[in-house]
C-alpha positions as CSV (number, residue, x, y, z in Angstrom):
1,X,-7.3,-20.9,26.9
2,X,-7.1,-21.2,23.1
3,X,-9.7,-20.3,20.8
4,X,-10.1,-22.4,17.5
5,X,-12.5,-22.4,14.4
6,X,-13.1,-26.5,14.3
7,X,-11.1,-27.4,10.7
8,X,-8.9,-24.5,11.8
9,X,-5.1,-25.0,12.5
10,X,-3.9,-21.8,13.6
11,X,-5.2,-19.6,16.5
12,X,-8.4,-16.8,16.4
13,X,-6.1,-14.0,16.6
14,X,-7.9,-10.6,18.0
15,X,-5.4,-8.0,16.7
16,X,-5.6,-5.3,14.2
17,X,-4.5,-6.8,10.5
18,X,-4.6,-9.6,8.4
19,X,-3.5,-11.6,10.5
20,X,-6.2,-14.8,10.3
21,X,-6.0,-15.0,6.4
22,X,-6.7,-18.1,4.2
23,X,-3.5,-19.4,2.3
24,X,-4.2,-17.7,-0.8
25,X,-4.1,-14.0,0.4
26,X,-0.9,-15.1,2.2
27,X,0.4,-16.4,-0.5
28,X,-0.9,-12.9,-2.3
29,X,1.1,-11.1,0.0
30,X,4.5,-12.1,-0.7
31,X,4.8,-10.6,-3.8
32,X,5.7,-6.9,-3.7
33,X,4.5,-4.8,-6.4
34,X,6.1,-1.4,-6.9
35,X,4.0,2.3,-7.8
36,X,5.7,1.9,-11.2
37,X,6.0,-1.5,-11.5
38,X,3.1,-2.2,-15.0
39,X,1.5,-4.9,-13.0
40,X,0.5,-2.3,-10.3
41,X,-0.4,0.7,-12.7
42,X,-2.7,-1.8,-14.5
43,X,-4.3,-3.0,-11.0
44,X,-5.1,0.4,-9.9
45,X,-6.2,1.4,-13.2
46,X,-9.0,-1.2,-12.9
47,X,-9.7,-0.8,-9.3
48,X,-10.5,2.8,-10.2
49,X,-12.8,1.7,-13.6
50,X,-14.7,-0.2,-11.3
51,X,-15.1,2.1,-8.6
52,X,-16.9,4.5,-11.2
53,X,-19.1,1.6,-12.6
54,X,-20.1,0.6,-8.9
55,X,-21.2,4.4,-8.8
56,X,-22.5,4.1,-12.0
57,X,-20.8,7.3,-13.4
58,X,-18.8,7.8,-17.1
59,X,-14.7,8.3,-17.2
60,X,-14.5,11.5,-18.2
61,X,-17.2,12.9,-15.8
62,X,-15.8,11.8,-12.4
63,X,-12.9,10.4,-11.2
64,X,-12.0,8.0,-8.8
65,X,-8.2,9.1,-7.0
């Protein structure tokens, strides 16, 4: 028996992962970004800002590793 999502084209798959993804974060994932590529430094770098805004503490105080 198959399970679908009506509009859906691929199969409700029940298995740890992204595995039932739209396009887009496909498409996201077939770029590889390296620890020292700038692209990545610069990601993380904001991933961690916000992290500190969400707990609405200063750089400088705390840290987000």
């Amino acid at each position: 028996m198959s399970t679908t999502i009506a509009g859906w084209k691929d199969k409700i798959l029940f298995t740890p992962g992204p595995l039932t993804t739209s396009r887009t974060v496909k498409q996201a994932l077939l770029r590889d970004l390296g620890s020292r590529d700038f692209e990545f430094i610069r990601l993380i770098r904001e991933i961690r800002d916000n992290l500190l805004s969400i707990g609405q503490v200063h750089k400088g105080e705390y840290e987000a590793s």
